[in-house]
N, C-alpha and C positions, 0 to 999 in steps of 0.2 A: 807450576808455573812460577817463576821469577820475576816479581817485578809486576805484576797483574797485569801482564800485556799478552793477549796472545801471538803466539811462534807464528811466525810468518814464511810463508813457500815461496821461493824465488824462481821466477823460471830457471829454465836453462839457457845459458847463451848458446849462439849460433854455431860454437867451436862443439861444444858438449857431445858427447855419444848418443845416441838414441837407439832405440830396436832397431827401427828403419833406418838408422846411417850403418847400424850393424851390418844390417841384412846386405844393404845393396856393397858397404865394401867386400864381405865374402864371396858375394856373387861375383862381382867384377872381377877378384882375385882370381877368383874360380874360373873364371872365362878368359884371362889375359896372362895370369902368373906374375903380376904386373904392382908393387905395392903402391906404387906411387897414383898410378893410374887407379886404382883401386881407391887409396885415401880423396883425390879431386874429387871422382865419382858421388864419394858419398859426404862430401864438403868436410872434410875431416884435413889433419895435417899428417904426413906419413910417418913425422915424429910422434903423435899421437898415438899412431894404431903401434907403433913398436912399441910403445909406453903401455898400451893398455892389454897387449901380446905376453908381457911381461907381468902385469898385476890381475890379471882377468884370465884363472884357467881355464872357464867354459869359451871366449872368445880365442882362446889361445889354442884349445881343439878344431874349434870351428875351422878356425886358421889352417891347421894343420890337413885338415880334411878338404878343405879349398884345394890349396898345394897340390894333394891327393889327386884330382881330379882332373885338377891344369896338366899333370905330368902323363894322366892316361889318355887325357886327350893328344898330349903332344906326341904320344906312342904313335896311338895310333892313326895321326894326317901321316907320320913319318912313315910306317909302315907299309901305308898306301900310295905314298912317294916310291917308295923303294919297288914296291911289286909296278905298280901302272905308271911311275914316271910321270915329268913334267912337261907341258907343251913347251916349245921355244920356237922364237922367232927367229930365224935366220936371215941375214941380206946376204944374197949371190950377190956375184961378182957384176951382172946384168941389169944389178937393182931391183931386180923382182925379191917377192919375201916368199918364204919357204919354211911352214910348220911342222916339227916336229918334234919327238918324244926322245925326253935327254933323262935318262938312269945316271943317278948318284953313287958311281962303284962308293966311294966316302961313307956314306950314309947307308948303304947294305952292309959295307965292314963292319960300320960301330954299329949299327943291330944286330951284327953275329957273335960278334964279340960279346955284346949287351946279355944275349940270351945262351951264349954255347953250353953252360951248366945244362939249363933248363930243355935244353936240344938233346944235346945227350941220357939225361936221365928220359925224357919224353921216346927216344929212338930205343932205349931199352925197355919201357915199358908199355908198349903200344904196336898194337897189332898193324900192316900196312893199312885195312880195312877202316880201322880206328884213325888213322892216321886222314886221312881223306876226311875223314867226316869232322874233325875237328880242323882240318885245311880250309874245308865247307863252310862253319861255321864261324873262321876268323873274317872269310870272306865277304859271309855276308854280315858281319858286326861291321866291317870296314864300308859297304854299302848304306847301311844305317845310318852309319855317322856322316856320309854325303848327304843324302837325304837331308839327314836333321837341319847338318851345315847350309844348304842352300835353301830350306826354310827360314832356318832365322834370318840369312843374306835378303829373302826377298821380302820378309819382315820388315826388317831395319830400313828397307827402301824405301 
């Protein structure tokens, strides 16, 4: 010691990183794709989290694994866009409203486009039998994630 005074701990101020402003900004990233909305969240500034993106490579993993996550999630609402379609409301000419199921040709192209490697090398190495059963199984991942999704919705309520 210098000076016979003991070393003093200063908190942290309210800007400072913490686990817990960690955790909820990856969450939030992870759930939105969203950095800014992510930084508010977790009372951080978005200049920050790129600051500490930058000097912090376990947070800058973290990061990256967030991203990860936001981008399988966005697959797959997209994919189930694409198979089941969106409801829309319609006005007739009558004034009455009229519901129905509107497919995005746009959004089936760029997921064909997205995957044709992976379609092709899949058509070559899969049986039709096989083919089904992992047809099966995207479909029911794609029911899961409804599920989840309208848990958390009625969570949040």
């Amino acid at each position: 010691m210098t000076g016979g005074t003991k070393p003093q701990m200063r908190e942290p101020g309210p800007r400072a990183w913490t686990k817990e402003k960690e955790a909820t900004f990856v969450s939030v990233l992870a759930d939105t794709c969203n950095v800014t909305r992510a930084a508010e969240e977790a009372g951080v500034s978005a200049s920050s989290a790129y600051r500490r993106r930058k000097e912090n490579a376990a947070f800058r993993a973290s990061w990256l694994e967030a991203i990860g996550v936001a981008y399988q999630r966005l697959e797959l609402v997209l994919l189930d866009r694409a198979f089941n379609g969106t409801e829309k409301l319609v006005k007739r000419r009558n004034g009455s409203d009229e519901r129905m199921i509107e497919y995005s040709n746009q959004l089936g192209l760029t997921l064909l486009k997205m995957h044709r490697d992976t379609a092709v090398q899949a058509d070559t190495e899969f049986q039709p039998d096989q083919i089904e059963e992992l047809k099966e199984r995207l479909l029911s991942k794609l029911r899961r994630l409804k599920q989840r999704d309208a848990q958390d919705n009625d969570e949040s309520a």
